[in-house]
C-alpha positions in Angstrom: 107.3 125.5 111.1 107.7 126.5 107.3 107.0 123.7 105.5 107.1 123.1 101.5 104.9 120.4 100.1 106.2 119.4 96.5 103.4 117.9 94.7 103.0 117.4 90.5 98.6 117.4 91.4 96.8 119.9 93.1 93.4 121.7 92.5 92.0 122.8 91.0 92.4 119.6 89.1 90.3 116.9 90.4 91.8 113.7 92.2 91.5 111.6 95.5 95.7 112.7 95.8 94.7 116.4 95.1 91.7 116.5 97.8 93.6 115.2 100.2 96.5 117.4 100.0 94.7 120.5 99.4 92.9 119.2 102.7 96.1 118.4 104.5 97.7 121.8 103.9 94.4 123.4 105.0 94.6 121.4 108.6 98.7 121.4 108.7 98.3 125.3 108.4 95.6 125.9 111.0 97.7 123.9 113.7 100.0 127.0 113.1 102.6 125.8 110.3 103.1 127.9 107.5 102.8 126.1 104.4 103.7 126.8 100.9 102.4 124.3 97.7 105.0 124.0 95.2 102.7 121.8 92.0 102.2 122.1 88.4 99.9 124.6 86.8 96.9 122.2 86.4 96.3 120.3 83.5 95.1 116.5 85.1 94.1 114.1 83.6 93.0 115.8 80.3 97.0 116.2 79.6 96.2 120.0 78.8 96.6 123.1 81.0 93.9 124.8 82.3 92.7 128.0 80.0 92.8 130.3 83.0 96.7 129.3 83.1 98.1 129.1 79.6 101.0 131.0 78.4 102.6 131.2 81.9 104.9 130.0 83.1 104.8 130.9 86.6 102.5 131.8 88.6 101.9 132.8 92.8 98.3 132.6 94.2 96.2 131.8 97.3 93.8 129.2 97.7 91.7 128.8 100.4 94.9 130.8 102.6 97.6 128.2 101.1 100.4 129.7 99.3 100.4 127.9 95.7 103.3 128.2 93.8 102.3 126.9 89.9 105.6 126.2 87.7 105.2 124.9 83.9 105.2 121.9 82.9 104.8 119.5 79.7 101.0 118.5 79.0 100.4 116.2 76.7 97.1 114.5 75.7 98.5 111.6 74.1 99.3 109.1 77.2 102.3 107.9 75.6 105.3 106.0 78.1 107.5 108.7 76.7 105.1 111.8 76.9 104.4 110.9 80.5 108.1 110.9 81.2 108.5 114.1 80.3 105.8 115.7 81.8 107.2 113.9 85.2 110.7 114.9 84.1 109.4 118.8 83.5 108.1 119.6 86.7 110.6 117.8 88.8 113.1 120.0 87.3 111.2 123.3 86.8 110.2 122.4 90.8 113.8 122.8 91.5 114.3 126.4 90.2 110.9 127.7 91.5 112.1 125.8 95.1 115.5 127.5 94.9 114.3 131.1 93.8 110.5 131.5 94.7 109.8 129.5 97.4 111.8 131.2 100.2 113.1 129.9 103.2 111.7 126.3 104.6 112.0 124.0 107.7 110.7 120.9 106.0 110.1 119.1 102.2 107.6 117.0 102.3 106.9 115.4 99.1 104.1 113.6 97.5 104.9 110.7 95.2 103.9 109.3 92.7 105.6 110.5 90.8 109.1 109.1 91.6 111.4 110.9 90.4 110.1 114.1 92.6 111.8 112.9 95.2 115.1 113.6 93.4 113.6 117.1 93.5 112.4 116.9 97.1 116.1 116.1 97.8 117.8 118.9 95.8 115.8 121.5 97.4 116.3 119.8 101.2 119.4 119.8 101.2 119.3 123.6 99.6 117.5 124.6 102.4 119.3 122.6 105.3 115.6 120.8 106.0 114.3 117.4 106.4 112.4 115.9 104.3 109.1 113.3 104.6 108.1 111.5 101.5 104.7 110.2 101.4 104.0 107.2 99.0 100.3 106.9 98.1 101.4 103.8 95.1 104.7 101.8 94.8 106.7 102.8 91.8 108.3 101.1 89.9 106.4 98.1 91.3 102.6 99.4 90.2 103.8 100.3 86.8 105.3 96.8 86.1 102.1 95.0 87.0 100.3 97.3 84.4 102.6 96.3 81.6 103.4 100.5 81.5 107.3 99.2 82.5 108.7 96.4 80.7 112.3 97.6 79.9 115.0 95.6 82.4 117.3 98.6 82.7 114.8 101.4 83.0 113.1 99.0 85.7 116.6 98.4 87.8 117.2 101.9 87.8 114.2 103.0 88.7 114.2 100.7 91.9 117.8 102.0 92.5 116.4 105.8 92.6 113.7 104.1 94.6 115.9 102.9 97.2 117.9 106.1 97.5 114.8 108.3 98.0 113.8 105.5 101.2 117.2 106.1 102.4 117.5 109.3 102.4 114.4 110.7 103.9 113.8 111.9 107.2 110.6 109.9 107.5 108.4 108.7 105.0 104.3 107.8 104.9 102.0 105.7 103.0 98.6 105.4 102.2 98.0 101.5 103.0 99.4 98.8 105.1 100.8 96.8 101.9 102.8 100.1 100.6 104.5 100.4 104.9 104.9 96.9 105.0 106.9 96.6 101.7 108.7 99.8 102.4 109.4 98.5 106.5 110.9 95.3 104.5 113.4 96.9 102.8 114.4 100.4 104.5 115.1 99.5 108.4 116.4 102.9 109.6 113.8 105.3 108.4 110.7 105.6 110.1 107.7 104.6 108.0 103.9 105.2 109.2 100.6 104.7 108.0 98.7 107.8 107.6 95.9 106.2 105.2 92.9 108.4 103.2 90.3 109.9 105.3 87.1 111.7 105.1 86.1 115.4 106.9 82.9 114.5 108.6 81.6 118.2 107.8 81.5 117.7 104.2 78.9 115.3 104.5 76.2 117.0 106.4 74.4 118.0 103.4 70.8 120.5 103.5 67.4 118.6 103.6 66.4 117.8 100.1 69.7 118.3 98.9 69.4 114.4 97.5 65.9 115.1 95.8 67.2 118.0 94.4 70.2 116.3 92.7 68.0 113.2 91.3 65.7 116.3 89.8 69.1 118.0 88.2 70.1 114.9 87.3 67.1 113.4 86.2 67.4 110.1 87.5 63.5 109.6 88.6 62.8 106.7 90.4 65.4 104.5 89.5 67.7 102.8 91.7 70.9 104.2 90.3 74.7 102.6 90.8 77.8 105.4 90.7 81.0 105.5 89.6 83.1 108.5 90.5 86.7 109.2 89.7 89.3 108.3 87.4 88.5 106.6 84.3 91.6 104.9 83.5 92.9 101.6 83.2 93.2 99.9 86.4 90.1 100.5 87.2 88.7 97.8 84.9 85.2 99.6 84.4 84.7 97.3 81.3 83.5 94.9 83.8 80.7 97.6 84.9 79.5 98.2 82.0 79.4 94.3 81.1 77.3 94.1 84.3 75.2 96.6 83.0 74.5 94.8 79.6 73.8 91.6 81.6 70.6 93.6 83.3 69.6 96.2 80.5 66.3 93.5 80.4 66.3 91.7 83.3 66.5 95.1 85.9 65.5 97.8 83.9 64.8 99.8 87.1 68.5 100.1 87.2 70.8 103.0 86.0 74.5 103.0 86.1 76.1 106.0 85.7 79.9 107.3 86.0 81.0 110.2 86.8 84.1 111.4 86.0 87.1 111.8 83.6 90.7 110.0 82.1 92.5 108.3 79.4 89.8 105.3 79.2 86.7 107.5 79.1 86.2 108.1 75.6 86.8 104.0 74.8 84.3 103.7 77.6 81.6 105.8 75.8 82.1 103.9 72.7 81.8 100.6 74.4 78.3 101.7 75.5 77.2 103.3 72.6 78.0 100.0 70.4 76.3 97.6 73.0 73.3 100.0 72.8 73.5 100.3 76.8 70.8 102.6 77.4 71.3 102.1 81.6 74.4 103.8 81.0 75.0 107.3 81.3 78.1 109.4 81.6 78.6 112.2 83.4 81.8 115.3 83.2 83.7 115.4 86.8 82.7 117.4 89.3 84.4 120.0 91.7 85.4 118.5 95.1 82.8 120.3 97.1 80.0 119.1 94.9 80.8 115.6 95.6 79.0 114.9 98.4 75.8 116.4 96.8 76.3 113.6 93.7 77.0 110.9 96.3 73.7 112.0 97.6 71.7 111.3 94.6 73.1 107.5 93.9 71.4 104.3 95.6 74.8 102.3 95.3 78.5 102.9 95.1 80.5 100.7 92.7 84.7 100.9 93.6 86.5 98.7 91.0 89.9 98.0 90.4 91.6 94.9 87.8 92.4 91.5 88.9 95.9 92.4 90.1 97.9 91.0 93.0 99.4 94.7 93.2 95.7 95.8 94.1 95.1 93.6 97.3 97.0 96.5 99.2 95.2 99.4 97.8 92.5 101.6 99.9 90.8 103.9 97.5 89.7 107.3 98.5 86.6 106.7 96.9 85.8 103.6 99.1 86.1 106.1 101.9 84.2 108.9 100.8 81.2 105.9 99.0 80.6 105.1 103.0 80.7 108.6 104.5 78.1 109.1 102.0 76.2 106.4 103.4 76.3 104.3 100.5 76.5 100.7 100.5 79.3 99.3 98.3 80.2 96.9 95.6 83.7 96.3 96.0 86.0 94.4 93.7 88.9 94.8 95.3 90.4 91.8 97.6 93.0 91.9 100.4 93.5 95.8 102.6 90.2 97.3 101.2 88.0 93.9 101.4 89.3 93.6 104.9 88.5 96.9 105.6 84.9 96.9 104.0 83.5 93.6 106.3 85.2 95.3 109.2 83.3 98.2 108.4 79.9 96.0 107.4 79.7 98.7 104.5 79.3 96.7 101.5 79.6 93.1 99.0 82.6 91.8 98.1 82.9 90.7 94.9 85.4 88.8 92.5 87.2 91.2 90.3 86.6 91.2 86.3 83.3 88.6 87.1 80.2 90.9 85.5 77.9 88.2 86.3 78.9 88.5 90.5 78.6 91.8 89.8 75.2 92.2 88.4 74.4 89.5 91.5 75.5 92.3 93.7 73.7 95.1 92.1 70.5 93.0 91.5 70.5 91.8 95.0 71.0 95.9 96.5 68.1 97.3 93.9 65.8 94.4 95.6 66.3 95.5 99.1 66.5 98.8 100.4 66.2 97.8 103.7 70.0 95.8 103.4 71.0 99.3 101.5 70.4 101.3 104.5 71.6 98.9 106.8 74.8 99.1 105.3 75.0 102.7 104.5 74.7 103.2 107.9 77.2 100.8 109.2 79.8 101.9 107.0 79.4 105.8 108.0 79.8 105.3 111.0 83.0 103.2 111.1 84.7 105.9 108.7 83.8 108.5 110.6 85.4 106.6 114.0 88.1 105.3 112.7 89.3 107.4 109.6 88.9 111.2 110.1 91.2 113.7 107.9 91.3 115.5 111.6 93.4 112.3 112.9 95.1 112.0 109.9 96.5 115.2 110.0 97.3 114.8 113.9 99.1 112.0 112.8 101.1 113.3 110.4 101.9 116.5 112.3 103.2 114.4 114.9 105.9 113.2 112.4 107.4 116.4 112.3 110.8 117.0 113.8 110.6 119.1 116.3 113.9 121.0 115.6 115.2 121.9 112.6 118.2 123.6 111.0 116.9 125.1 108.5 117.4 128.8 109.2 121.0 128.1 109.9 122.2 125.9 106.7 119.6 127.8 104.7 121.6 129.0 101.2 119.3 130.6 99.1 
């Protein structure tokens, strides 16, 4: 089967969405499909393109045998409500022309959202090419952006959830990444098949060399100290204020502790200034690293922190990073209640902890630097459940089996 995946993020940039769609095409395309990536040229989440692809505005390549299709789109680094509009509205529409006259002929869209209003675009070119398309929704939108306070205006909210509903409704099947996103998608769309196909991990990725971890703590220079990570996005749902509070609570009482982030996004640099003003010298921060080096820093860390704000919008979130913390046999701090609490004392990876409470928090981290024992004990357990229960291999299988077995694409095709 030809299929097209429309996505706005895609490595080179790095992202929990972009590894595992990069990772999905990989597996799709071995089972026999031939896949084409329609995307952005990169510029996540710095808001700037990539040097190796300014002043284009097009551009073919092949990645790891994917066919990338890169069409321009507005970058901004000022993360104004407006500026990110138009960077969404940009690509959906230069996704359009590039899916009419460059991406050829195609048995099925499927199309990656956030953000929203690419599904308009994952229509448009369906319909062009006589295919069905699956829409995969890894965060509710408008809902998500409400809770934030990014969405306040009445009309620009009711028409969002309008374009919402007519997205649902007219898909040929549609996927999310959590329980709470199917649930509230199965409550108001009856007629169109909605499945769980949650993040995963590869297994592979994780078998690392002997001495690969003592080789990173020696790059890295974090000595003997018991050190507590932070990978991913810096932005602002992730609340890492509270981290960094934590670590101001122990700078004296547990200096043998380090806390260090690694990473990149809109809240960084007010991150960096927070420490530097509290004088946090158990804080260090760290540029973001290429996918396939991640397992080699999750190597080097003692303890995985996954944080998210006090939100009710959060208790149905599973982040990628949870899942890759315990493939990398880390235990973890979690401060996220509901799905990914549930899923963490199923697993017996980790502590749960309040969110936004630094004191809890520094109880947690205190209590792990004490007892390595409990660390390893937990690491352990929490491998192994993602590894049974939460394989990219089955994820893919999963998905695959949501394709349609016939389409009609070659005869309805126009372009």
């Amino acid at each position: 089967m030809r299929i097209l995946l429309l996505t706005q993020y895609f490595p080179p940039e790095t992202g929990a969405a972009q590894q595992r769609l990069e990772d999905l095409a990989k597996r799709l395309s071995s089972f026999g499909h031939e896949v084409t990536v329609l995307t952005s040229l990169p510029n996540y989440p710095k808001g700037q393109i990539f040097e190796e692809y300014r002043g284009r505005m097009f551009i073919q390549e092949r990645r790891n045998g994917i066919r990338i299709l890169r069409t321009w789109a507005y970058a901004s680094r000022r993360r104004s409500f407006l500026r990110r509009l138009l960077n969404y509205f940009s690509f959906a529409f230069c996704a359009i022309w590039a899916g009419i006259f460059r991406a050829g002929k195609q048995d099925l869209v499927v199309v990656e959202s956030p953000p929203l209003f690419l599904g308009i675009s994952g229509l448009v070119l369906a319909r062009w090419r006589g295919a069905p398309m699956i829409f995969n929704v890894s965060d509710l939108w408008p809902q998500s952006a409400v809770a934030m306070g990014i969405l306040r205006n009445p009309v620009i909210i009711r028409a969002a959830q309008t374009l919402e509903g007519y997205i649902y409704r007219n898909s040929y099947a549609i996927t999310g990444q959590t329980q709470g996103i199917v649930c509230d998608i199965r409550g108001r769309i009856s007629k169109i098949p909605v499945e769980l196909i949650t993040n995963g991990v590869d297994p592979d990725r994780f078998v690392l060399p002997a001495g690969k971890r003592e080789e990173m703590r020696a790059r890295l220079t974090f000595g003997q100290l018991c050190v507590v990570g932070y990978t991913g996005l810096h932005g602002l749902a992730q609340g890492l204020d509270t981290v960094l509070e934590a670590a101001e609570l122990m700078q004296v009482s547990n200096p043998e502790i380090l806390f260090v982030f690694f990473g990149d996004g809109p809240d960084k640099s007010r991150l960096q200034a927070f420490a530097e003003r509290r004088k946090l010298n158990n804080v260090r921060f760290f540029p973001p690293y290429p996918a396939d080096a991640m397992p080699s820093v999750f190597s080097a860390l003692d303890v995985a922190v996954v944080p998210l704000k006090n939100l009710s919008l959060f208790q149905g979130a599973l982040p990628s990073k949870l899942f890759e913390s315990m493939a990398a046999k880390l235990p973890v701090v979690l401060t996220i209640d509901g799905e990914a609490r549930q899923l963490l004392e199923r697993a017996g990876g980790g502590i749960y902890v309040e969110a936004e409470n630094p004191v809890a928090l520094a109880g947690a981290f205190s209590k792990l630097a004490a007892d390595s024992s409990l660390r390893r004990d937990l690491g352990e357990s929490g491998s192994r459940y993602v590894f049974a229960y939460h394989d990219r291999n089955e994820m893919a299988q999963r998905f695959a089996a949501l394709l349609p077995r016939e389409t009609k694409a070659s005869a309805f095709s126009v372009g």
